[in-house]
KOLRO-881451 format. One record per residue: residue in one letter; y, z, x of N, C-alpha, C in turn. Coordinates in pm, whole numbers, plus 50000, padded with zeros to 5 digits. Last residue first. Layout:
BEGIN
aYZXYZXYZX
...
END
This chain:
BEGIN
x500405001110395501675001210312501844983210342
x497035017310214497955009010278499545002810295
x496005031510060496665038510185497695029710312
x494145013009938495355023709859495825033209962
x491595017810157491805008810085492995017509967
x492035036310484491945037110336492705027610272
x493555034810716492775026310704492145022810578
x495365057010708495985043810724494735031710693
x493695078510777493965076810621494465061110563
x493215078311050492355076610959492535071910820
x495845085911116495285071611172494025070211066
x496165105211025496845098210984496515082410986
x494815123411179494295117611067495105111010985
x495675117711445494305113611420493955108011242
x497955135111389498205119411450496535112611380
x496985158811348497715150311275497965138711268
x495445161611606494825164711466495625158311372
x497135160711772496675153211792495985152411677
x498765188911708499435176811710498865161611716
x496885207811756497235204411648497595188411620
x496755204812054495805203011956496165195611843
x499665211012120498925199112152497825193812065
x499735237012032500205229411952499945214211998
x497415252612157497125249812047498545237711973
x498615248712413497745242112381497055237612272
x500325269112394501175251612432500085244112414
x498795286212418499515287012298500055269912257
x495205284012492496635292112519497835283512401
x491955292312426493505282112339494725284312348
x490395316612384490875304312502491695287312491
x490855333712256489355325012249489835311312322
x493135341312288491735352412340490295347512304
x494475322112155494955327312292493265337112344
x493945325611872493175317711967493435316612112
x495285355711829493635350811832493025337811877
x497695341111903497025354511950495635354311936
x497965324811703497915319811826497355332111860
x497805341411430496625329111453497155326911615
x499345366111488498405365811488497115355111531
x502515364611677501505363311564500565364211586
x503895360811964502705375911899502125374311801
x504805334611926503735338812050502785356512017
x504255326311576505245328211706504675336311832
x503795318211332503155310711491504265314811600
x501875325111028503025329611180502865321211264
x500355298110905500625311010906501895311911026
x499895278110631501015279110788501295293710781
x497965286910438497875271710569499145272010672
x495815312510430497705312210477497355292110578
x493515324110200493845314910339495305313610341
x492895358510137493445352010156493285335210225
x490245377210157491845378910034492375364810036
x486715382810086488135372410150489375379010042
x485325408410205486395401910118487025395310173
x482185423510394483835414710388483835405810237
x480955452610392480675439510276482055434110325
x480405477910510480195466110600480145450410525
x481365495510313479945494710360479345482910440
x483985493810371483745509110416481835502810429
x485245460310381484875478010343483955482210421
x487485444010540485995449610550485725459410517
x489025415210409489105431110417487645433110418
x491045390110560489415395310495490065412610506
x492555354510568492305370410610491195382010484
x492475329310780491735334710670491885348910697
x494955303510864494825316910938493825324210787
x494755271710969494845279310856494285292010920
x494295233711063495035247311070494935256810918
x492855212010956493455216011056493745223911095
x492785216010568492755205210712493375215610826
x491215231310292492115227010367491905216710470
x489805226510051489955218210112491525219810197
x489175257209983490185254909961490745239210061
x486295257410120486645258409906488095252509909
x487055255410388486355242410338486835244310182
x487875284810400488815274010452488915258610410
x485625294610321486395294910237487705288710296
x483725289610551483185287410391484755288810317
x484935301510791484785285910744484565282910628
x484805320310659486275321610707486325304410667
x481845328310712482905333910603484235325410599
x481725333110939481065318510925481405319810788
x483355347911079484045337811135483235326411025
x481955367410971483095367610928483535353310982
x479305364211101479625366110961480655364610905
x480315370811385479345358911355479455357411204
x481225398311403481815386211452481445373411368
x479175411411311480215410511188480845398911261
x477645411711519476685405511380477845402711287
x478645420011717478695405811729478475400011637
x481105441211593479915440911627479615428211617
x484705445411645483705444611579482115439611638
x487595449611727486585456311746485585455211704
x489325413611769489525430411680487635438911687
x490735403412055489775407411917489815419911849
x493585420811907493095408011918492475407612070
x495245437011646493865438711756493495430411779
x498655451011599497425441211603496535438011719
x500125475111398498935470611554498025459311519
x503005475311287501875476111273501025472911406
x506035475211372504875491011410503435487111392
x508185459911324507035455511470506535469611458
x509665457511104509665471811191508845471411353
x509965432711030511015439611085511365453311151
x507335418710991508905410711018509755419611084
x505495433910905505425424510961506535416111061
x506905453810783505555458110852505475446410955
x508355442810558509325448210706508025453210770
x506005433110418507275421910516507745426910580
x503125452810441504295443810353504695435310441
x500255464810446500925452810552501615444910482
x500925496810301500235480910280500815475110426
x502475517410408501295521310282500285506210304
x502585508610767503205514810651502025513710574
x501395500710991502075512511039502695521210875
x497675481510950499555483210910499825498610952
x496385467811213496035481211174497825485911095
x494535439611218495555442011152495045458411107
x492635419011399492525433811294494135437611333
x490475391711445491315399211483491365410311373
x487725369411563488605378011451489425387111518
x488035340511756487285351511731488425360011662
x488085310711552488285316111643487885329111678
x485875284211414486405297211419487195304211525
x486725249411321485735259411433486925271111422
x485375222511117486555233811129485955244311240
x484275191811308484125205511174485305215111178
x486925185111080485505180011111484815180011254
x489135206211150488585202510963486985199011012
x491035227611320490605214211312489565211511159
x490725262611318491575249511402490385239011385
x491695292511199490695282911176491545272211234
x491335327211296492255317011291491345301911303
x490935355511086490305349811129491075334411150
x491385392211023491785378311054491065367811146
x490595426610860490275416210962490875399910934
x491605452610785492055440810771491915433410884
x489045477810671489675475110738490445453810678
x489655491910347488365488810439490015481810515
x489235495609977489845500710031488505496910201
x491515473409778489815472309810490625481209890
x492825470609442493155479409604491335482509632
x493075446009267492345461509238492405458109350
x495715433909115494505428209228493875447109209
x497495408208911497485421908930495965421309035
x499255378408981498505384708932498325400208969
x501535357908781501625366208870500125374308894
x504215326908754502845335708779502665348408859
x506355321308810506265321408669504705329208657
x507875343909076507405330509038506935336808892
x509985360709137509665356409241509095342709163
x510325381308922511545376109006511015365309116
x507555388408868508445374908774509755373208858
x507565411909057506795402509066507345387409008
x509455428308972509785428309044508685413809067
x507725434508680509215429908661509315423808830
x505435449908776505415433008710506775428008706
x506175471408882505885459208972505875445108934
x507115481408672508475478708788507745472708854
x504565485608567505495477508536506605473108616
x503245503508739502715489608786503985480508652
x505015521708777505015515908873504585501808881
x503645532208502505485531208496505475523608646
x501345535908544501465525308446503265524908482
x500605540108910500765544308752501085534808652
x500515526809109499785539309114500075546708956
x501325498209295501085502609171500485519309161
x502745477809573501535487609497501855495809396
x503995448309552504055461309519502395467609505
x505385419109658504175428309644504195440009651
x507645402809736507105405509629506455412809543
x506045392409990507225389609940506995392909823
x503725385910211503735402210138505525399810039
x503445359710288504235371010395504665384410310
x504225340210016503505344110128504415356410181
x503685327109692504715332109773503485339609908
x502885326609382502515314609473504135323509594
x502185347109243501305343309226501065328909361
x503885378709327503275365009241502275362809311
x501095411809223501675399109350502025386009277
x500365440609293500775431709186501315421309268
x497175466509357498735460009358498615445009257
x496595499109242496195487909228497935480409274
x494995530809257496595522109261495535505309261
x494185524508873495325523408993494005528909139
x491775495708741492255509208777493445513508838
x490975471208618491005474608781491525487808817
x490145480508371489545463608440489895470408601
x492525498308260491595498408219489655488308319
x494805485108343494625502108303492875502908346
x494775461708285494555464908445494255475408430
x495205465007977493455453508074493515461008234
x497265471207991496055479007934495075474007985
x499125454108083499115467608115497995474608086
x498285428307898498165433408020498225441108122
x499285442107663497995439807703497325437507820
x501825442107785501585454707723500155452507676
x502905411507790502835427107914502075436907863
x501775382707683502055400907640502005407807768
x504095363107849502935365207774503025378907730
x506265355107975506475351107835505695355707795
x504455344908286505695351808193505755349408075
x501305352608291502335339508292503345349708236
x498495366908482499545366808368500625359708396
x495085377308588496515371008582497455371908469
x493315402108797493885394108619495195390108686
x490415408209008492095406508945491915400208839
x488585420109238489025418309113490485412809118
x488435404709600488905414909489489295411609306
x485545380109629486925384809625487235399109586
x483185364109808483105375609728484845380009759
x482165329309733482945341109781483355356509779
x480685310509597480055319709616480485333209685
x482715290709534482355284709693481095302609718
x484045298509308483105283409330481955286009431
x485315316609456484315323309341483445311909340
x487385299009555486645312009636485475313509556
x488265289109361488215282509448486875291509505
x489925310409238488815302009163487985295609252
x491615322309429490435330009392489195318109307
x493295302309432492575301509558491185307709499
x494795299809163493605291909201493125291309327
x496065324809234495165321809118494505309209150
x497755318909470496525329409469495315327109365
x499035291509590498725296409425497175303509441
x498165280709826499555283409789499625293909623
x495915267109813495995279809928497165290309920
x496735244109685495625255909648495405270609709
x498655232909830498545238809700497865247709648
x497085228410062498475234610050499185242009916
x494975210309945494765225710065495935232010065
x496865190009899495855193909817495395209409848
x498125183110074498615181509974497775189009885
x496565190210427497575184210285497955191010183
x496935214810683496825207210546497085199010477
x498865202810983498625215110916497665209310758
x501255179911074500475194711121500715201711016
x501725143711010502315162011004501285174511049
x502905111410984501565126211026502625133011044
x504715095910692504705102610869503225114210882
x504875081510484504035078310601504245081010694
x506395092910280507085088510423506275080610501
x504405103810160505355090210052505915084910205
x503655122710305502875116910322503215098510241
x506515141910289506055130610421504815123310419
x505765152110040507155137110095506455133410214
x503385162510055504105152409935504565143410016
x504515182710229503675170010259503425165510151
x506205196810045507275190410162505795180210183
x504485208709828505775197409798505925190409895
x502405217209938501905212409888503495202609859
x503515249110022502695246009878502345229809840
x504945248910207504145257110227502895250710108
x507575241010076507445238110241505915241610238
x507955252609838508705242809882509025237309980
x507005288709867507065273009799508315264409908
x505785293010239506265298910092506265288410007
x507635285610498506695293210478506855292010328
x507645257610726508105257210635506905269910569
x507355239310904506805254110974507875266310874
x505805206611006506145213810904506345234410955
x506115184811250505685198211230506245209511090
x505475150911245506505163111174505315173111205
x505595123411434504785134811386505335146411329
x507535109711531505685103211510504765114911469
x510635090711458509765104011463508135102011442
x512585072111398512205078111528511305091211550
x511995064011175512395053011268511895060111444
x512585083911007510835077111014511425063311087
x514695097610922513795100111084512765089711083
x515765083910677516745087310809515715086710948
x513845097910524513835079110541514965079610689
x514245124810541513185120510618513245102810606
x516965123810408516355126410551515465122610579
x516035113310127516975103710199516985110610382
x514785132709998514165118310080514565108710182
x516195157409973515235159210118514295142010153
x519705150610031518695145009934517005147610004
x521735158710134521725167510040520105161509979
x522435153610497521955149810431521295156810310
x524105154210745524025162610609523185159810522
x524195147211114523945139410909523625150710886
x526885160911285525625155111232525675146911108
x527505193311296528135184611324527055172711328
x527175216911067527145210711169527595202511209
x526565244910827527365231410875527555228510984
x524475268510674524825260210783525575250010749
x523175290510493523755273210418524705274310558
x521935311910625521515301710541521995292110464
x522075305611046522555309210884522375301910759
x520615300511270520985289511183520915299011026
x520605317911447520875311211437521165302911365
x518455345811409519605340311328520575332511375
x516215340911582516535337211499516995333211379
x517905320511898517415328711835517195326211647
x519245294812016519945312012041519285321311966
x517465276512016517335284012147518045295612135
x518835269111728516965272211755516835278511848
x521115257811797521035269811712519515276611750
x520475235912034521135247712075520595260311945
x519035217511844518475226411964518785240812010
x521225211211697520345219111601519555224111743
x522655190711842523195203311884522085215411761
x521965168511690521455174111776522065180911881
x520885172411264521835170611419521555176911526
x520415172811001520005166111085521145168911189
x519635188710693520465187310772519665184310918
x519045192610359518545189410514519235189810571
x519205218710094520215204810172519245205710318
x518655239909968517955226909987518455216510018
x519575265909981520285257709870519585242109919
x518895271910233518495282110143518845275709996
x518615240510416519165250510383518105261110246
x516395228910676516935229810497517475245910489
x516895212211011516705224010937517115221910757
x514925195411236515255197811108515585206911029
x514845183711527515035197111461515625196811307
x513125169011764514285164611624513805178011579
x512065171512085512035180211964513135175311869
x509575150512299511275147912208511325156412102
x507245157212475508025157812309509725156912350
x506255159012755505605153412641506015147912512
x508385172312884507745163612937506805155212829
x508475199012726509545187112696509075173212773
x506155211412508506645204312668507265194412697
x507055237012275506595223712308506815219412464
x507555262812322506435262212365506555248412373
x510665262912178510655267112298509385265812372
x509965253511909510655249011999510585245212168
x508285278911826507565260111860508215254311925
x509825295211794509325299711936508465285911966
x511915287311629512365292911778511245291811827
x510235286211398511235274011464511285278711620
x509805315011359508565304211452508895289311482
x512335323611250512125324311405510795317611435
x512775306311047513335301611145512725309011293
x510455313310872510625300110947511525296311042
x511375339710801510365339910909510195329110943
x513915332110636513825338410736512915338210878
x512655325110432512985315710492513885321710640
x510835333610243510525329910346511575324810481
x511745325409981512645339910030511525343510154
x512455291010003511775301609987512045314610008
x513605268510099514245274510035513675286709907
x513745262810489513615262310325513945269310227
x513545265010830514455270310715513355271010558
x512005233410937512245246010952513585245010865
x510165207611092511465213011000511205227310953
x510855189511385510185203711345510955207411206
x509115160211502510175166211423509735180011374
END
């Protein structure tokens, strides 16, 4: 089962890596159930949902009607599929697919799924506690401060003033794919950033601008987790925002990305160290910034990153010899596996 859409301001970029999982699975192998949630969190089940997925990916507009089950309740769908479904592909970006909710349900479902749990999804999901995470695990991050809505702005204008300098950017706190994120270069910018930031989530943090290249690193399987070889992200605009990514196609991506075997080897054994802090599973794309004196920063783990044949994590394991139909085989067996595992756990039983 693939579910796709949600009700994240993601929800765009889930439908087109809907399209392109679709179109890679082998129909000889898979039966594709297509799940889509609306932008207003209704499921919806039906199978003419193929057709919307194959015409691209605005196909499935954001509050859709079909012909099918409707289903408004996201439990009452998935109790609907768990008759006929042996593995969900989550491909859900942002909250409420991305963070830790949707495998919630399917793990109450007892269905395997691709990609993290519950736990790795969350954490990976909420910047503020990735960085904690990171710092545990001996990580070397970018500064930052946080801040909750309701709190003082105007001390926290002064702490960043002051703690991280301009330009400096502002980001919630739990959202993916640059949504949100402003760079800062004055005190009147980095407010229109904090305002523009609380539109998004109740958290937010401010980050001091490392300045160095943007290396990626694509992580497949948990025990052990194995690296793929890094890639490099060269953005066409100020930052690698959303229309950088999503809608202008200018930025360059380098896969491999140019580096010396010693940074290869460092970064990939980097990537693992902080894939493990943030108990993820299975899948997860780590991204790094390499300053100017050869020191990598982790910024990021993304547990469902892009996956559409130019993204990045297939692209990089495409060039470490993981063609694409292969990595979702992988995956897919990774889920199954540990499902089978968990089933055996004393309180795992149904």
């Amino acid at each position: 089962m693939l579910v796709f859409g949600g009700q994240s301001a993601e929800h765009d970029v889930s439908r087109a890596t809907a399209v392109a999982v679709a179109r890679a699975l082998d129909p000889a192998k898979y039966d594709v159930v297509p799940v889509g949630i609306t932008t207003d969190g209704q499921w919806h089940l039906a199978e003419d949902a193929q057709k919307m997925l194959a015409a691209g990916r605005d196909a499935l507009p954001p509050a859709f009607s079909v012909e099918g089950d409707v289903v408004p309740v996201p439990s009452a769908s998935v109790t609907v599929a768990t008759n006929v479904v042996d593995v969900v592909i989550p491909l859900l970006h942002g909250p409420y697919g991305e963070d830790g909710t949707v495998q919630g349900v399917l793990e109450l479902a007892g269905l395997p799924y691709v990609g993290a749990g519950v736990l790795g999804s969350a954490v990976a999901m909420d910047k503020i506690a990735m960085k904690r995470m990171f710092a545990a695990a001996g990580l070397e991050t970018a500064a930052s401060l946080a801040l909750r809505d309701g709190h003082d702005v105007d001390e926290f204008v002064g702490r960043v003033e002051t703690e991280l300098a301009f330009p400096c950017f502002v980001k919630p706190a739990n959202m993916g794919s640059s949504v949100g994120v402003s760079k800062a270069r004055n005190i009147g910018e980095l407010r229109d950033a904090i305002d523009h930031a609380f539109t998004f989530d109740e958290w937010i943090l401010a980050e001091e601008m490392v300045r160095g290249r943007e290396i990626e690193v694509g992580i497949l399987g948990d025990d052990p987790p194995v690296a793929s070889l890094p890639g490099e992200v060269v953005p066409a605009a100020d930052f690698y925002d959303y229309a950088d990514k999503y809608e202008d196609g200018k930025a360059e991506l380098r896969a491999p990305a140019p580096l010396s075997p010693e940074q290869t080897t460092e970064v990939q054994r980097l990537a693992v160290l902080a894939f493990d802090a943030c108990r993820v599973e299975a899948m997860a794309r780590v991204d790094f910034f390499l300053r100017d004196d050869g020191v990598f920063i982790v910024n990021e783990v993304n547990t469902i990153p892009g996956f559409t044949p130019i993204s990045m994590y297939p692209r990089l394991w495409e060039v470490s010899g993981v063609p694409y139909a292969e990595l979702l085989d992988r995956l897919i067996d990774l889920a199954i596996a540990r499902s089978q595992r968990r089933a055996d756990r004393r309180g795992r039983q149904r």
